[in-house]
BAZA-580839 format. One record per atom (N, C-alpha, C): residue number from 1; residue in three letters; x, y, z; atom name. Coordinates in Angstrom, 1 decimal, decimal comma, padded with zeros to 4 digits. Example, Ala and Ser with C-alpha at 12.3 -4.5 7.8 and 13.67 -1.06 7.14 Angstrom:
2
{nr->1&rest->Ala&xx->013,2&yy->-005,7&zz->007,8&atom->N}
{nr->1&rest->Ala&xx->012,3&yy->-004,5&zz->007,8&atom->CA}
{nr->1&rest->Ala&xx->013,2&yy->-003,3&zz->007,8&atom->C}
{nr->2&rest->Ser&xx->012,8&yy->-002,2&zz->007,1&atom->N}
{nr->2&rest->Ser&xx->013,7&yy->-001,1&zz->007,1&atom->CA}
{nr->2&rest->Ser&xx->012,9&yy->000,0&zz->007,9&atom->C}
//
This chain:
64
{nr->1&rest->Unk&xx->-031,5&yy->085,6&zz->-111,6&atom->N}
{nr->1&rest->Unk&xx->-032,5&yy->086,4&zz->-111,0&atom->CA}
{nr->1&rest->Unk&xx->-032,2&yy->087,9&zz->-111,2&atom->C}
{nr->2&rest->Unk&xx->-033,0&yy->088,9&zz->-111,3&atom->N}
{nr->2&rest->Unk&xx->-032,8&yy->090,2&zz->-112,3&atom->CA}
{nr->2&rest->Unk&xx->-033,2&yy->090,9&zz->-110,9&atom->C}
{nr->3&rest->Unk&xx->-032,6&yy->092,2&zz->-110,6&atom->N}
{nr->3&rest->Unk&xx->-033,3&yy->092,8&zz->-109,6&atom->CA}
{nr->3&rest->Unk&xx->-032,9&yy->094,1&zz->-110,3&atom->C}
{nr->4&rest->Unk&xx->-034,4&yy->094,9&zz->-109,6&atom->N}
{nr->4&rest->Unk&xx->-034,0&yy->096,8&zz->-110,5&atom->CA}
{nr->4&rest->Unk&xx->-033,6&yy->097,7&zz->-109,0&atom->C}
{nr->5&rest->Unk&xx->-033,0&yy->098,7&zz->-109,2&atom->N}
{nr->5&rest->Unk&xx->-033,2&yy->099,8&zz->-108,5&atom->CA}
{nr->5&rest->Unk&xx->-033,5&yy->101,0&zz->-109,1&atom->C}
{nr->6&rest->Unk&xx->-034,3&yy->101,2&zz->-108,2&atom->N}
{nr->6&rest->Unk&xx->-035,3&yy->103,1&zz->-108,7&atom->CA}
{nr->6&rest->Unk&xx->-033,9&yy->104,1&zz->-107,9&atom->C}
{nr->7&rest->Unk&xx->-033,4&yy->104,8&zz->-109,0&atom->N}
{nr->7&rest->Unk&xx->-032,8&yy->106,0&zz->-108,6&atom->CA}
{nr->7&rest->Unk&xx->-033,7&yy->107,6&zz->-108,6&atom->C}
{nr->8&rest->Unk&xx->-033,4&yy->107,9&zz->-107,9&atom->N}
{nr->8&rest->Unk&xx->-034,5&yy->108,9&zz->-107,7&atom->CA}
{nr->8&rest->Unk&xx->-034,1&yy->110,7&zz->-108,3&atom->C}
{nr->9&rest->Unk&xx->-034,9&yy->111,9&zz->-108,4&atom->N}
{nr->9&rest->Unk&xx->-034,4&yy->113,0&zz->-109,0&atom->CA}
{nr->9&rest->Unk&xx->-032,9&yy->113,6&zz->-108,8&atom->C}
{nr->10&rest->Unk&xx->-032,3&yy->113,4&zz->-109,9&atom->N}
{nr->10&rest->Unk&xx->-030,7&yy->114,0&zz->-109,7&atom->CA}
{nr->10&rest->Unk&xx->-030,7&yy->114,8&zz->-111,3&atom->C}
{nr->11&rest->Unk&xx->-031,1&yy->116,6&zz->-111,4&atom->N}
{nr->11&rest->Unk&xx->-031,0&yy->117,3&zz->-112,2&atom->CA}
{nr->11&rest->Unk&xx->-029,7&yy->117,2&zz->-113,1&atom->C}
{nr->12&rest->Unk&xx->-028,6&yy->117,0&zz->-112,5&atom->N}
{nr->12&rest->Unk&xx->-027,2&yy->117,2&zz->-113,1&atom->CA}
{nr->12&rest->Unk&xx->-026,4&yy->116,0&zz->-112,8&atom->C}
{nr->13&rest->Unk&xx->-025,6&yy->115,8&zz->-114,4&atom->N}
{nr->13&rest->Unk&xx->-025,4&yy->114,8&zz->-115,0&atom->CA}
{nr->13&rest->Unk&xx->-024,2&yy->114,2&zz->-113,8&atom->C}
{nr->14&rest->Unk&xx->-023,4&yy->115,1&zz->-113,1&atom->N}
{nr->14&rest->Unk&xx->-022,2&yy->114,8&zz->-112,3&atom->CA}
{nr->14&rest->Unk&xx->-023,1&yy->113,9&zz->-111,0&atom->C}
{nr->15&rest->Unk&xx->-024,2&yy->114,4&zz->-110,7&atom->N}
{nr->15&rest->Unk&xx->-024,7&yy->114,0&zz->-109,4&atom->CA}
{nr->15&rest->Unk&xx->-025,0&yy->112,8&zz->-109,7&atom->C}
{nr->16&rest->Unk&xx->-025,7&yy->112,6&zz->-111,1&atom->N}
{nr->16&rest->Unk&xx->-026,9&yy->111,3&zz->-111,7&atom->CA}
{nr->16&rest->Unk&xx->-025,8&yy->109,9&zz->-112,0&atom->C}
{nr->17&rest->Unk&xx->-024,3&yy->110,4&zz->-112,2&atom->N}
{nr->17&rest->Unk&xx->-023,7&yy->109,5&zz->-112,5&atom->CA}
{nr->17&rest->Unk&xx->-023,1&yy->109,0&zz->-111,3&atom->C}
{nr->18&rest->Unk&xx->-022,9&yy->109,7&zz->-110,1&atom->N}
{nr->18&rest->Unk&xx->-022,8&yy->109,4&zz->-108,5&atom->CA}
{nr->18&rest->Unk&xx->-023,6&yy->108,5&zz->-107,9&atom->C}
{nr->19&rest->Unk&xx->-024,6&yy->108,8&zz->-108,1&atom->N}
{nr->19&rest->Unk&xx->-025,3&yy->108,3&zz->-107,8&atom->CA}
{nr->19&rest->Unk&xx->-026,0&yy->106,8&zz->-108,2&atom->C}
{nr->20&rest->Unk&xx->-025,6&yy->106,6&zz->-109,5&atom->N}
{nr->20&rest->Unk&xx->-025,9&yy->105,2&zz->-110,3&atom->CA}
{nr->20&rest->Unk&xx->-024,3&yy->104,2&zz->-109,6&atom->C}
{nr->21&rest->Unk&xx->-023,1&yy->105,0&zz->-109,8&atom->N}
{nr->21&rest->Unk&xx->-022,1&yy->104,6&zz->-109,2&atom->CA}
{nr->21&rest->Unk&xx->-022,3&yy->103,9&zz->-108,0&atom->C}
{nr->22&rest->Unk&xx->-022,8&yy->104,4&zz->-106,8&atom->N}
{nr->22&rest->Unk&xx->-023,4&yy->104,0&zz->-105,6&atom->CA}
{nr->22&rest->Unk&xx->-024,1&yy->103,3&zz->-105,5&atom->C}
{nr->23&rest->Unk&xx->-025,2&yy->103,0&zz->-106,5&atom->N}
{nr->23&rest->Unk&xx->-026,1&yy->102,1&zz->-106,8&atom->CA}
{nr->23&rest->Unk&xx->-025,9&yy->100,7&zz->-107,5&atom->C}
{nr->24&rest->Unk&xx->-025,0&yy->100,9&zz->-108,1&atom->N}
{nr->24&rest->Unk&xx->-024,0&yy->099,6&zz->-108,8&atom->CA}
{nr->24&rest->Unk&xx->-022,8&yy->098,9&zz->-108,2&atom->C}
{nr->25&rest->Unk&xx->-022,5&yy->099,9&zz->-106,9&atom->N}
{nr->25&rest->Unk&xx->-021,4&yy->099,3&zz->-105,9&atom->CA}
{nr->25&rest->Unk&xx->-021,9&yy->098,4&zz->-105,0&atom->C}
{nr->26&rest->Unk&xx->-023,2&yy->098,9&zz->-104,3&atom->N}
{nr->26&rest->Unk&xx->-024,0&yy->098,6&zz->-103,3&atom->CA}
{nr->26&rest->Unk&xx->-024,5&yy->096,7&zz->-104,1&atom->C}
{nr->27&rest->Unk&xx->-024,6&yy->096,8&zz->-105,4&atom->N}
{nr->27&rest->Unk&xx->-025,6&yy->095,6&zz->-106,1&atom->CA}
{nr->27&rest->Unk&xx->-024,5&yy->095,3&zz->-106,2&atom->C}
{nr->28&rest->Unk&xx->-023,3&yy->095,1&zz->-106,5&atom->N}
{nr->28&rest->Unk&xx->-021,9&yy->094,3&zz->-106,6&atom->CA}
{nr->28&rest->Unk&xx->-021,8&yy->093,5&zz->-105,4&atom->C}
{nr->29&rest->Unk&xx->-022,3&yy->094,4&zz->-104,2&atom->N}
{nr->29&rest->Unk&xx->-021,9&yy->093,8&zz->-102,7&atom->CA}
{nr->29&rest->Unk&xx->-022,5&yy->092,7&zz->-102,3&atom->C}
{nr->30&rest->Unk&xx->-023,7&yy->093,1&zz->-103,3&atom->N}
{nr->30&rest->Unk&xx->-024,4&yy->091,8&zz->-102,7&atom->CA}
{nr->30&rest->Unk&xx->-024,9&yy->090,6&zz->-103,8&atom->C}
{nr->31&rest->Unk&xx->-024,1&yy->090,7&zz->-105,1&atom->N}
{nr->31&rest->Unk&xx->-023,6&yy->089,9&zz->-105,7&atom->CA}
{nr->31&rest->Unk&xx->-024,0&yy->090,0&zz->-106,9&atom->C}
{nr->32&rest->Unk&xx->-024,1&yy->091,0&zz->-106,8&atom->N}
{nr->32&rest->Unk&xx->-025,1&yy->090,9&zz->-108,8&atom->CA}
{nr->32&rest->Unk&xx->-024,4&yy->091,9&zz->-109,3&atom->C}
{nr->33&rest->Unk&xx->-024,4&yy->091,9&zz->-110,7&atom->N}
{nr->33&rest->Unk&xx->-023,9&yy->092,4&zz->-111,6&atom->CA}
{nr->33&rest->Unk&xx->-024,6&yy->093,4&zz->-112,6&atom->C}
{nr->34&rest->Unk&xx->-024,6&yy->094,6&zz->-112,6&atom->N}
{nr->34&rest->Unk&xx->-025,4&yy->095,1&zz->-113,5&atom->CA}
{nr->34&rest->Unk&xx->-025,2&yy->095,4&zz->-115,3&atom->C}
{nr->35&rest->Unk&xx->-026,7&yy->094,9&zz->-115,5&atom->N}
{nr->35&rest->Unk&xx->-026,9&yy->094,8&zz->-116,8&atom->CA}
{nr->35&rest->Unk&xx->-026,9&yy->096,0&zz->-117,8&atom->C}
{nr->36&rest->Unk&xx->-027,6&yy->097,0&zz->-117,4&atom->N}
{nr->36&rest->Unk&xx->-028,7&yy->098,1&zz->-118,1&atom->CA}
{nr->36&rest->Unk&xx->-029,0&yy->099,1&zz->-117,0&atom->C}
{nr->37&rest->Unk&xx->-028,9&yy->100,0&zz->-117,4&atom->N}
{nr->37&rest->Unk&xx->-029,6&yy->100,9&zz->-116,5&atom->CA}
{nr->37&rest->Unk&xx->-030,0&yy->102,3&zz->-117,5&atom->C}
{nr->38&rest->Unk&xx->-030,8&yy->103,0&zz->-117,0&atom->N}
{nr->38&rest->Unk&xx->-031,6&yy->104,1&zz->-118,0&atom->CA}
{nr->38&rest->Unk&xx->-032,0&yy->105,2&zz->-117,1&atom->C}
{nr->39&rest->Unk&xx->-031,7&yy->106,3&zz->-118,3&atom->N}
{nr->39&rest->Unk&xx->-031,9&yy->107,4&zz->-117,2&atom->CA}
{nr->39&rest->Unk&xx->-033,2&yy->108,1&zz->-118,2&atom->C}
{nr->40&rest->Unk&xx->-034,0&yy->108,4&zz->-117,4&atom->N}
{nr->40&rest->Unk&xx->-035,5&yy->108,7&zz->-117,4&atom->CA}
{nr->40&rest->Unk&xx->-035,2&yy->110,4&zz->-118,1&atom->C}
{nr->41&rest->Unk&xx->-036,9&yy->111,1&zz->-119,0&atom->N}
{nr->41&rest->Unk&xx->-036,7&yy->112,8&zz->-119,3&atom->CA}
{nr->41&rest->Unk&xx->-036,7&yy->113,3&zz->-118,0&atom->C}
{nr->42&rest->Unk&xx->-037,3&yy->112,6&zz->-116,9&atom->N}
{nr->42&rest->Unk&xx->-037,4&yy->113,2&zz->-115,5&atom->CA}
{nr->42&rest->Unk&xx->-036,6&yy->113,4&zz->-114,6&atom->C}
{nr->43&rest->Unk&xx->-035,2&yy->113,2&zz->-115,0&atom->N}
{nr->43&rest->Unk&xx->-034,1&yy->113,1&zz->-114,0&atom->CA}
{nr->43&rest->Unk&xx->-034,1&yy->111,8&zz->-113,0&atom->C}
{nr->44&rest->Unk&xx->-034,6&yy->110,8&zz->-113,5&atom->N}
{nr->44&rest->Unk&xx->-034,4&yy->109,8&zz->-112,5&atom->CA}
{nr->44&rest->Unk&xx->-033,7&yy->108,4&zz->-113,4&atom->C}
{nr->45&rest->Unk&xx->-033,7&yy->107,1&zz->-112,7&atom->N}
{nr->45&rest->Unk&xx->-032,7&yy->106,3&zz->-113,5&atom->CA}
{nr->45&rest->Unk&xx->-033,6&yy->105,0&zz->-112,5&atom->C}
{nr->46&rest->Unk&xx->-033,6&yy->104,2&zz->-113,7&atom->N}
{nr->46&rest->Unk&xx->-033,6&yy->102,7&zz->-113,4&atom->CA}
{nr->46&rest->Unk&xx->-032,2&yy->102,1&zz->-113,3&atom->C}
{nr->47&rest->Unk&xx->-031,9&yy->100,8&zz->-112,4&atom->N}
{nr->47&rest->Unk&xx->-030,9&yy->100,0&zz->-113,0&atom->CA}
{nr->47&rest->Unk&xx->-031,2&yy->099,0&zz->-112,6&atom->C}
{nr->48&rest->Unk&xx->-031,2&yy->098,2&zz->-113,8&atom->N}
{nr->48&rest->Unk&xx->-031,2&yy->096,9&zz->-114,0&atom->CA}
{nr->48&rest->Unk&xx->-029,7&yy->095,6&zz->-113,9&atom->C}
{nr->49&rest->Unk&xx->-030,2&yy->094,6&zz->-112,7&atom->N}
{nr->49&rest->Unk&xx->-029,0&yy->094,0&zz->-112,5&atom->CA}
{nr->49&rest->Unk&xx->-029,1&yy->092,5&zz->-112,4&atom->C}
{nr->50&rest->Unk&xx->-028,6&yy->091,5&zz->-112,7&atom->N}
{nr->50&rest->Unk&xx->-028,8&yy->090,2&zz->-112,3&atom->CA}
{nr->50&rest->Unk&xx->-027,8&yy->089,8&zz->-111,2&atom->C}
{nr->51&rest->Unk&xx->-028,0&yy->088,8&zz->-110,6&atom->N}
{nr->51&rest->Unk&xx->-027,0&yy->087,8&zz->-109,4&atom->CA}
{nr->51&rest->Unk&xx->-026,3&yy->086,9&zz->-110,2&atom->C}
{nr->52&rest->Unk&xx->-024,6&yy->087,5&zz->-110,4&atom->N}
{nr->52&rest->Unk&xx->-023,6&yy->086,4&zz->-110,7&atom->CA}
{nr->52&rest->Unk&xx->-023,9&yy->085,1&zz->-110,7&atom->C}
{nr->53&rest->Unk&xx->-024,1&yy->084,6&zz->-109,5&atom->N}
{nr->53&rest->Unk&xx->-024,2&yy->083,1&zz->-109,1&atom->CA}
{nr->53&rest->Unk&xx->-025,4&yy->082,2&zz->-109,3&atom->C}
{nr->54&rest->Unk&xx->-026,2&yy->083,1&zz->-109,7&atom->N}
{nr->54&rest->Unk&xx->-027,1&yy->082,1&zz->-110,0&atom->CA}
{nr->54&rest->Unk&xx->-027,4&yy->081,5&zz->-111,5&atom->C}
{nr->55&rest->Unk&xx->-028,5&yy->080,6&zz->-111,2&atom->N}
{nr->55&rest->Unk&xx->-027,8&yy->079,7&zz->-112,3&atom->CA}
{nr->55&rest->Unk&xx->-029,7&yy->078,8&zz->-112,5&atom->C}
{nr->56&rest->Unk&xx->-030,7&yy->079,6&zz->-113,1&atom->N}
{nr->56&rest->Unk&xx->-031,5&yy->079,5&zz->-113,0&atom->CA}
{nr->56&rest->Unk&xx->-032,9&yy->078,4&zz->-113,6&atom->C}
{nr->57&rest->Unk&xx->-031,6&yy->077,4&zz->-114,2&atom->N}
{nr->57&rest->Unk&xx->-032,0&yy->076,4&zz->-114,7&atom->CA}
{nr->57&rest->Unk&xx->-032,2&yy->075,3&zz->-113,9&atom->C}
{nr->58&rest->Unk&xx->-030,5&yy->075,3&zz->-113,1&atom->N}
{nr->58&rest->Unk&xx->-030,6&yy->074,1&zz->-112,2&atom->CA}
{nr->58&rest->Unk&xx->-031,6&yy->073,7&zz->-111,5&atom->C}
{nr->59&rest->Unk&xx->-031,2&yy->071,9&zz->-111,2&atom->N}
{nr->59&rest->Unk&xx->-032,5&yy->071,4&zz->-110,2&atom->CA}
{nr->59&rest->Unk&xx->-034,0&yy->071,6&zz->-110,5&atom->C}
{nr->60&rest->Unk&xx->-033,9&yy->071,8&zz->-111,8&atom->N}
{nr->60&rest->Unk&xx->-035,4&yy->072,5&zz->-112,2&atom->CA}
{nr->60&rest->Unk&xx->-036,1&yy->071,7&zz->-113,2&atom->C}
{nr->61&rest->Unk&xx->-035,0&yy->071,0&zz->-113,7&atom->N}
{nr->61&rest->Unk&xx->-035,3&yy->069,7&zz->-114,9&atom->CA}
{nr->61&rest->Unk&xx->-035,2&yy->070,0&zz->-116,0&atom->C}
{nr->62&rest->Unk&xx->-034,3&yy->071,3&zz->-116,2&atom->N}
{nr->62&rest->Unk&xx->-033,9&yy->071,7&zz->-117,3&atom->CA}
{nr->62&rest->Unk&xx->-032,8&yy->071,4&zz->-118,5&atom->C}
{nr->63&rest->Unk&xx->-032,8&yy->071,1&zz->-119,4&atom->N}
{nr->63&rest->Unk&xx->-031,1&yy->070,9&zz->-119,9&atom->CA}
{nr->63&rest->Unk&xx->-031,1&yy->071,6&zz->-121,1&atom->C}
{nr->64&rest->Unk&xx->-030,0&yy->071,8&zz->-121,0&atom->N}
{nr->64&rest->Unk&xx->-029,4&yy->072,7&zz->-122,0&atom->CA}
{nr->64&rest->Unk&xx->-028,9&yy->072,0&zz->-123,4&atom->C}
//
């Protein structure tokens, strides 16, 4: 399962990287791992992250 977070306006590169930091510790805590993240011409940043544990085939009738 993939979840994003919206990082919001951070002009300067020391702040923007603080702040993704925070945003990537916070998505560790609660169990996902980030993939991708992008930083916008507008000063802001997506980050894209999936859940370690999951396993999205199972029980689903899928095989590999």
């Amino acid at each position: 399962m993939y979840k994003t977070v919206g990082i919001g306006y951070h002009p300067k590169a020391g702040d923007m990287g603080a702040a993704i930091e925070h945003a990537a510790n916070e998505l560790a805590a609660q169990g996902h791992r980030v993939v991708s993240f992008s930083v916008t011409g507008s000063a802001k940043a997506i980050v894209l992250a999936e859940r370690e544990s999951d396993d999205a085939c199972a029980g689903k009738g899928y095989s590999s």
